[in-house]
Residue frames as a rotation matrix with the C-alpha (Angstrom) as fourth column:
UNK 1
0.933 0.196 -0.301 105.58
-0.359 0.482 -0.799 121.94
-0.011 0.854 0.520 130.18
UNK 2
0.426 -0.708 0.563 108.47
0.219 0.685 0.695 119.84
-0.878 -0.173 0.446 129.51
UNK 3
0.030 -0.767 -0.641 111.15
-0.728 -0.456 0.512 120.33
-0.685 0.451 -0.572 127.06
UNK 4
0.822 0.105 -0.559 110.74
-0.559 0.334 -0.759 119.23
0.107 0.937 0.333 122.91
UNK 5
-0.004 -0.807 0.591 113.12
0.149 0.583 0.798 116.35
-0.989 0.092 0.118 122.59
UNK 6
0.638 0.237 -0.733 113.99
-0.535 -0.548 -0.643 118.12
-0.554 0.802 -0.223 119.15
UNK 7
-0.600 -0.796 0.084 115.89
-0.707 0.577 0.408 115.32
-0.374 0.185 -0.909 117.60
UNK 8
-0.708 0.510 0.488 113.56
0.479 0.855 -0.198 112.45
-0.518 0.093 -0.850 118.34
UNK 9
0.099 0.855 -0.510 110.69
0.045 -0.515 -0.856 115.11
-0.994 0.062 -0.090 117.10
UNK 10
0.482 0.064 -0.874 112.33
-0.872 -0.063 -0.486 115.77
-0.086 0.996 0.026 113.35
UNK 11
-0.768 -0.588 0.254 113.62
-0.464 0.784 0.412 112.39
-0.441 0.199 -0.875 113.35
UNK 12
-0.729 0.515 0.452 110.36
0.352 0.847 -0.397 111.25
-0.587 -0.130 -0.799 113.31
UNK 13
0.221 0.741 -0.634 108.75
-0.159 -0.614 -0.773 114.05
-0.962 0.272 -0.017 111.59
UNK 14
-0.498 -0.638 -0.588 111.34
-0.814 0.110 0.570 112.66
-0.299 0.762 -0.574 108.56
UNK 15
-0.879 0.247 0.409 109.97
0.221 0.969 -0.111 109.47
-0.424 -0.007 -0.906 109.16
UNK 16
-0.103 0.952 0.289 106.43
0.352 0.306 -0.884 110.43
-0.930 0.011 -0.367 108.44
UNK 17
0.525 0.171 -0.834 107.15
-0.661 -0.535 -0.526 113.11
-0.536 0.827 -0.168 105.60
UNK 18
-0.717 -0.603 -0.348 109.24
-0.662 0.434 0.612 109.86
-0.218 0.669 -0.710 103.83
UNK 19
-0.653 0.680 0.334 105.76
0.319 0.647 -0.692 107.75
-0.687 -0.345 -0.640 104.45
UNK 20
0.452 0.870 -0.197 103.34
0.065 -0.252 -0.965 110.11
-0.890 0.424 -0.171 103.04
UNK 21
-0.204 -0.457 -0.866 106.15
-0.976 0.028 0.215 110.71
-0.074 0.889 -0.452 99.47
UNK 22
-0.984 -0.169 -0.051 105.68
-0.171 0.839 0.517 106.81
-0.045 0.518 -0.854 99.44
UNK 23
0.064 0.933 0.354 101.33
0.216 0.334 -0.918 107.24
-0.974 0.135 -0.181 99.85
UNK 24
-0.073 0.055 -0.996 101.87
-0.674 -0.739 0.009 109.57
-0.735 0.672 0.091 96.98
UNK 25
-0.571 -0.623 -0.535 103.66
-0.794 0.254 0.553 106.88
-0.209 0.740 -0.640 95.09
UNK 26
-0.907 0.250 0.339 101.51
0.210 0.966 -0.151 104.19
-0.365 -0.065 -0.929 96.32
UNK 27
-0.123 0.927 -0.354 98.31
0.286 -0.309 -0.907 105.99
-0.950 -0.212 -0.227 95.71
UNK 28
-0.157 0.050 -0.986 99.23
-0.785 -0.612 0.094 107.19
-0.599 0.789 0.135 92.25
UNK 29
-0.948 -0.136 -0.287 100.32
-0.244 0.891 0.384 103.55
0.204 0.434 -0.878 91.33
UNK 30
-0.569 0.816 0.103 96.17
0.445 0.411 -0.796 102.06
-0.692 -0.407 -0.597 92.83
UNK 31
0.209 0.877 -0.434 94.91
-0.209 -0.393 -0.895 104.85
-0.955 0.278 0.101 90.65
UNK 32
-0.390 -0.375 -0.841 96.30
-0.891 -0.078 0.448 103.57
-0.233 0.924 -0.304 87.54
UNK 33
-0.995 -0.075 -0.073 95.54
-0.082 0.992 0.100 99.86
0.065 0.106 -0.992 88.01
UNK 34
-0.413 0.908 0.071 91.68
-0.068 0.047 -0.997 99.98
-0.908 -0.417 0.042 89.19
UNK 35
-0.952 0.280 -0.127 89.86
0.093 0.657 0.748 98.08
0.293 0.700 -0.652 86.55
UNK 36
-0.537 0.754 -0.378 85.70
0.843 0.492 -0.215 97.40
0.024 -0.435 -0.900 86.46
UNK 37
0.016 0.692 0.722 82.53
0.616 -0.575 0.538 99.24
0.787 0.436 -0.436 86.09
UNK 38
0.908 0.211 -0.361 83.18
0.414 -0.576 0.705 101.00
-0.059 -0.790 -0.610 89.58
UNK 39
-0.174 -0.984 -0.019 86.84
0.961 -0.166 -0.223 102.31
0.216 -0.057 0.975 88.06
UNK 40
0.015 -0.384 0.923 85.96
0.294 -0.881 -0.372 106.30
0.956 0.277 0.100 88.01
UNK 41
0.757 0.075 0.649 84.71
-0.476 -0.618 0.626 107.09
0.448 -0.783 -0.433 91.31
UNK 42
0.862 -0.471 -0.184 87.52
0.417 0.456 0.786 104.43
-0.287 -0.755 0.590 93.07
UNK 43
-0.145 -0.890 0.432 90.57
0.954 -0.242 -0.177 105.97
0.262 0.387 0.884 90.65
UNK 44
0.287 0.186 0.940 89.08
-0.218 -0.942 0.253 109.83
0.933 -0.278 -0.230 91.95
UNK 45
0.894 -0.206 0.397 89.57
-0.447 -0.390 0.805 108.91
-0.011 -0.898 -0.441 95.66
UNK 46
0.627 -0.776 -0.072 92.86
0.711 0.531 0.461 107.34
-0.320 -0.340 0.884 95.11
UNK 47
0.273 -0.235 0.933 93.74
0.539 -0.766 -0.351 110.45
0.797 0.599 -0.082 93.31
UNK 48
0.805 0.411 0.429 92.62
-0.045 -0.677 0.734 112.49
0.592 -0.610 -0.526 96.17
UNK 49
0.923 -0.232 -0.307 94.85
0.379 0.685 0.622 110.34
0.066 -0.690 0.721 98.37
UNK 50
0.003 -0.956 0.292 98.02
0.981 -0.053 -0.184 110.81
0.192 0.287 0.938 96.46
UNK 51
0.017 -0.122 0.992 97.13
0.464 -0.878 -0.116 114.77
0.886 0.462 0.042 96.80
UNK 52
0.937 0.345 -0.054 96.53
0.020 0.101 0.995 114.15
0.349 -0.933 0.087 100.58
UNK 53
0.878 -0.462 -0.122 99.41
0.460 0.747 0.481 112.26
-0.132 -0.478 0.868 101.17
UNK 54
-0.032 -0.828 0.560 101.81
0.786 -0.367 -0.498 115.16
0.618 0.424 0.663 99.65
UNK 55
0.341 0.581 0.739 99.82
-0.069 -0.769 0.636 117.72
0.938 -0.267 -0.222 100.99
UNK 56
0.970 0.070 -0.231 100.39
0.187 0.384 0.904 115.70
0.152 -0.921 0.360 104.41
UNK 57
-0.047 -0.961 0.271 104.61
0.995 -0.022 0.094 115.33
-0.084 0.274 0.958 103.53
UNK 58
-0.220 -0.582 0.783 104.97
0.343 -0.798 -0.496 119.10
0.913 0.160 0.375 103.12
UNK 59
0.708 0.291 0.643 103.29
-0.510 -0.419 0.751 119.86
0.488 -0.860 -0.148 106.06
UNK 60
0.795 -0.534 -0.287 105.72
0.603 0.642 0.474 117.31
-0.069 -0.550 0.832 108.13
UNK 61
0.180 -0.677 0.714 108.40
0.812 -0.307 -0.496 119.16
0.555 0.669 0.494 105.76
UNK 62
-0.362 -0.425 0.830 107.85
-0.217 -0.827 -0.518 122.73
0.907 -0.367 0.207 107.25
UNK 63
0.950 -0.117 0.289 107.44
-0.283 0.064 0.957 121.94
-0.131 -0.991 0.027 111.04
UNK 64
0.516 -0.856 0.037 110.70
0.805 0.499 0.323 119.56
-0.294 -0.137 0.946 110.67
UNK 65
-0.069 -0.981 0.180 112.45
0.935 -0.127 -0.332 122.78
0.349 0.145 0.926 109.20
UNK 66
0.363 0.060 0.930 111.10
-0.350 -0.916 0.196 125.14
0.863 -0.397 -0.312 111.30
UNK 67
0.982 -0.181 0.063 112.75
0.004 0.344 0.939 122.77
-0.191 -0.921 0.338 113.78
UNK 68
0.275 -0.915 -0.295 115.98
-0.959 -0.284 -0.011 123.46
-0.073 0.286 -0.955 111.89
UNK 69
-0.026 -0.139 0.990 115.89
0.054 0.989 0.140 119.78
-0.998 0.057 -0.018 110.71
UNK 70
-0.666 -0.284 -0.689 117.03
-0.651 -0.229 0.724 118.91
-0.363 0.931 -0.032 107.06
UNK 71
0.406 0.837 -0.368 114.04
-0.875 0.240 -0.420 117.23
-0.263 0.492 0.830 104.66
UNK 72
-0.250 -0.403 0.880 114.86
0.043 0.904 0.426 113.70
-0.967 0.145 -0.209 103.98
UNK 73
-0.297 0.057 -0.953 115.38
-0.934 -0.224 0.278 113.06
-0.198 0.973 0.120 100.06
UNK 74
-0.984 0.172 0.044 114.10
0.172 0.858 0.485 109.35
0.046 0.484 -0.874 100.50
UNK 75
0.173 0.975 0.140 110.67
-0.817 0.062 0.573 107.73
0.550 -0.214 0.808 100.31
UNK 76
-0.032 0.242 0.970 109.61
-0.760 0.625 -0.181 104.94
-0.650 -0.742 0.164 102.40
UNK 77
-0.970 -0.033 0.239 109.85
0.092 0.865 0.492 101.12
-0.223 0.500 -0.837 101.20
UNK 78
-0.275 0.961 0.034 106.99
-0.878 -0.237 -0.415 100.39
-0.391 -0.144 0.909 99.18
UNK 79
-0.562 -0.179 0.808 105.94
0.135 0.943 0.303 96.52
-0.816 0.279 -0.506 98.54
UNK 80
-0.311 0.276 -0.909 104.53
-0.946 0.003 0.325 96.03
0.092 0.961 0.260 95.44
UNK 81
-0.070 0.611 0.789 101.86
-0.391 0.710 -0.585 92.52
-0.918 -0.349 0.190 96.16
UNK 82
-0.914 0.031 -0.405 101.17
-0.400 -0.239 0.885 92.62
-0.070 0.971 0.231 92.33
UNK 83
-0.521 0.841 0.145 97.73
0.850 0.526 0.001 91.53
-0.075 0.124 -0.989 93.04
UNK 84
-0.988 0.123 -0.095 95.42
-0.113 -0.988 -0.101 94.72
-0.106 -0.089 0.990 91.94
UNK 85
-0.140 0.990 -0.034 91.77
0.841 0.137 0.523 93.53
0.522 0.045 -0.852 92.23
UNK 86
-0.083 0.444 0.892 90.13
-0.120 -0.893 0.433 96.27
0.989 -0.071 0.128 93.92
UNK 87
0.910 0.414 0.021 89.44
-0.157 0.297 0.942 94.49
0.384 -0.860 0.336 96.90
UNK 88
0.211 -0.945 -0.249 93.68
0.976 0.217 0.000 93.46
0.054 -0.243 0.969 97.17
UNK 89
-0.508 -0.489 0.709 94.32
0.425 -0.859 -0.288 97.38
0.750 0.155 0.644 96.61
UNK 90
0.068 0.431 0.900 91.99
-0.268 -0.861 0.433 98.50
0.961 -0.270 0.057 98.86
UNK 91
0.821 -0.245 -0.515 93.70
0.327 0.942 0.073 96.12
0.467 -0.228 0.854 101.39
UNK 92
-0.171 -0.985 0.007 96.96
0.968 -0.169 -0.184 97.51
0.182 -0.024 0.983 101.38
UNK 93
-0.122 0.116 0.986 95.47
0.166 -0.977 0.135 100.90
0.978 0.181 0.100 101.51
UNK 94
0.840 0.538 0.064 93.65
-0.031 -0.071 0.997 100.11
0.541 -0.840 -0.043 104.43
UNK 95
0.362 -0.705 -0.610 97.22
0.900 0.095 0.425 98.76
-0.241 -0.703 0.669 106.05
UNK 96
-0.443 -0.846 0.298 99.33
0.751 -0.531 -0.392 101.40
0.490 0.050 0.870 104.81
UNK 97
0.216 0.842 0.495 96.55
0.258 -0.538 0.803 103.72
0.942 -0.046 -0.333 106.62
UNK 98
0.888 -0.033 -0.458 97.21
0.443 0.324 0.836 101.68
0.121 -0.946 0.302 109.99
UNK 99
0.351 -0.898 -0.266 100.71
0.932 0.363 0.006 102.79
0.091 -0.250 0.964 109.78
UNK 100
-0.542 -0.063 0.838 100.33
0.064 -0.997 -0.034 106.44
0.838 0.036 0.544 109.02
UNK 101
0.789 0.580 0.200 97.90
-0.172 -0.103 0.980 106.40
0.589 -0.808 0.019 112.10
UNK 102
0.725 -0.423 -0.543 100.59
0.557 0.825 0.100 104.82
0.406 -0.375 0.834 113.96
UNK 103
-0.012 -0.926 0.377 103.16
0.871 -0.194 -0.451 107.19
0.491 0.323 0.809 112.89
UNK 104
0.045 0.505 0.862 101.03
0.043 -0.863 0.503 110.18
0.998 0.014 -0.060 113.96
UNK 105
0.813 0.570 -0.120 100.28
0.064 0.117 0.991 108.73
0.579 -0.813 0.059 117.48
UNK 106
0.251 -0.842 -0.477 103.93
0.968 0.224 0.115 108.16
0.010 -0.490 0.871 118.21
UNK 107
-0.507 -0.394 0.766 104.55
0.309 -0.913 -0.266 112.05
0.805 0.102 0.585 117.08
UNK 108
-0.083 0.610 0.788 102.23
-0.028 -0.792 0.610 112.59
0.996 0.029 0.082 119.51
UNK 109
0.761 -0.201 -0.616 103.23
0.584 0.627 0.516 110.61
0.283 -0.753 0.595 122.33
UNK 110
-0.052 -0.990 0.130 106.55
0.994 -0.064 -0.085 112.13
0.092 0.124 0.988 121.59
UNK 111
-0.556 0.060 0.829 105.19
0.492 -0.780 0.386 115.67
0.670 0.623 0.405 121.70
UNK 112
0.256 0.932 -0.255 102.97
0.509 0.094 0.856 115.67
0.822 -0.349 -0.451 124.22
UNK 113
0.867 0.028 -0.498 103.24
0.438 -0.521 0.733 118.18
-0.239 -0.853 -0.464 127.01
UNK 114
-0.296 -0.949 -0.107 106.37
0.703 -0.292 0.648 119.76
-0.646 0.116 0.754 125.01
UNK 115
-0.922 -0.229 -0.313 104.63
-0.048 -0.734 0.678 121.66
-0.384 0.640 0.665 122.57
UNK 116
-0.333 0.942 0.037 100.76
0.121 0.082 -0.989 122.66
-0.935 -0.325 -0.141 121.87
UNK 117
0.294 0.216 -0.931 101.07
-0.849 -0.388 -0.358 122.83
-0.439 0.896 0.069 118.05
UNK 118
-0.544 -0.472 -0.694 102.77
-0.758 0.631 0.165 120.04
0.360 0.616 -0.701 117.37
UNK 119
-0.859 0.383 0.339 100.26
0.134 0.809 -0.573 118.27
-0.494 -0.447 -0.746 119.52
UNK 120
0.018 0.890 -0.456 97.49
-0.091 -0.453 -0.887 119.67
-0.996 0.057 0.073 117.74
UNK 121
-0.266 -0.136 -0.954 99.12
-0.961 0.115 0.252 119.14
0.076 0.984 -0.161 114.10
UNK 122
-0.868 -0.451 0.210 99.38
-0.491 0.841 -0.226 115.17
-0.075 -0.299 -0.951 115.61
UNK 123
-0.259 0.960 0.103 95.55
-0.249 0.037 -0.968 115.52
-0.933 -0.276 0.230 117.38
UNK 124
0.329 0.751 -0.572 94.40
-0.736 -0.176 -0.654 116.36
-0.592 0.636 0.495 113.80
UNK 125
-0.445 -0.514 -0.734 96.52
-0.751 0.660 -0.006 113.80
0.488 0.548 -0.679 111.36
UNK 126
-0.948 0.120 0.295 95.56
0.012 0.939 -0.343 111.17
-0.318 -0.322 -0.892 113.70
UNK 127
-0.235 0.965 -0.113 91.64
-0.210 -0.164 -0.964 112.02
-0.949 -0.203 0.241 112.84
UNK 128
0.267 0.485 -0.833 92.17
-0.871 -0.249 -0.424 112.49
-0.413 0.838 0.356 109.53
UNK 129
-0.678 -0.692 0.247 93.90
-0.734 0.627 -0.260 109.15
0.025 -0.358 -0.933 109.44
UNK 130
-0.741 0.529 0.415 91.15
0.239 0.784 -0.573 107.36
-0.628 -0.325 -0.707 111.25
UNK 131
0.209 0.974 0.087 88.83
-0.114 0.113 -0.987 108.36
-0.971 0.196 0.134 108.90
UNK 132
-0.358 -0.573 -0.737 90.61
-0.926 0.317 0.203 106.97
0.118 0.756 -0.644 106.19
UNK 133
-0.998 0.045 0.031 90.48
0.034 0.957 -0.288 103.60
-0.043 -0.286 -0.957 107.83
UNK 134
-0.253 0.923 0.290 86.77
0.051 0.312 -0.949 104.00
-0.966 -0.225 -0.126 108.62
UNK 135
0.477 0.763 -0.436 86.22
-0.561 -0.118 -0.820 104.89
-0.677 0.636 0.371 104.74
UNK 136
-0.467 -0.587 -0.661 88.45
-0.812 0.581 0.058 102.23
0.350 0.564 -0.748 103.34
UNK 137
-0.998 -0.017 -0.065 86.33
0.006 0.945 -0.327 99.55
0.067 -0.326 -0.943 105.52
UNK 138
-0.241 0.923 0.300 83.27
-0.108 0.282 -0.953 100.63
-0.964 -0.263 0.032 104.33
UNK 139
0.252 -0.336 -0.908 84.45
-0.963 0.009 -0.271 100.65
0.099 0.942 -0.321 101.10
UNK 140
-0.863 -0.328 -0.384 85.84
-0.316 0.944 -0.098 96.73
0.394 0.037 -0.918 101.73
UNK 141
-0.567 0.634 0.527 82.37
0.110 0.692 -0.714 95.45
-0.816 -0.346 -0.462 103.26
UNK 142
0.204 0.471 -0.858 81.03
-0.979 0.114 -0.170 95.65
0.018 0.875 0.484 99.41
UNK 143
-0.459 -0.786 -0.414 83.63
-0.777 0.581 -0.243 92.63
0.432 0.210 -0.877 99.21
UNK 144
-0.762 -0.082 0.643 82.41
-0.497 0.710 -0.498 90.73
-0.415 -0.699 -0.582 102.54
């Protein structure tokens, strides 16, 4: 096995655990706005999200300080569109999805052959991830 570039590893593990503090934010903000006779069950899974998306951010949290790395205090930029139809929120979810996938793949790129847990924390995030995306776009083909 090759040798944890432990820098680039909680650099990036900051990076994701400042992402998921901004799903929180973004996810809390989607469940407030959701108008329309289909508001309870869409404001429950945006809930969920936001409880994910912390849930996701501590986990980042203790690997990055069992790597003797210090917790960022920021969150990620979040845009604010100001367009909240369901269909415009579940949009942006769908990106802000792509990017947590993204984030995951690169931890894992970055990880890979250095460390069989941290590939395996990656392995799984990236799944749960993609199946976000797959249930945000079957959720958006009501829309099409």
């Amino acid at each position: 096995m090759k040798e944890l570039d432990q820098k680039k590893t909680i650099d990036l593990l900051n990076t994701i655990m400042e992402f998921e503090l901004a799903g929180v934010v973004r996810y809390t903000h989607y469940s407030l706005m959701v108008i329309g006779p289909n508001r309870i069950p869409i404001v429950e899974f945006f809930k969920l999200q936001a409880t994910e998306s912390l849930t996701h951010a501590q986990q980042a949290g203790e690997i990055l300080t069992g790597l003797e790395g210090h917790p960022s205090l920021r969150i990620a930029p979040i845009e604010e569109t100001y367009k909240h139809s369901v269909q415009d929120i579940l949009r942006e979810s769908f990106n802000h999805e792509k990017k947590a996938l993204d984030l995951y793949k690169t931890l894992l790129e970055t990880v890979a052959d250095a460390s069989i847990y941290l590939e395996e924390f990656a392995r799984t995030m990236i799944g749960t991830e993609e199946m976000h995306t797959i249930e945000i776009k079957k959720m958006l083909r009501d829309f099409s």
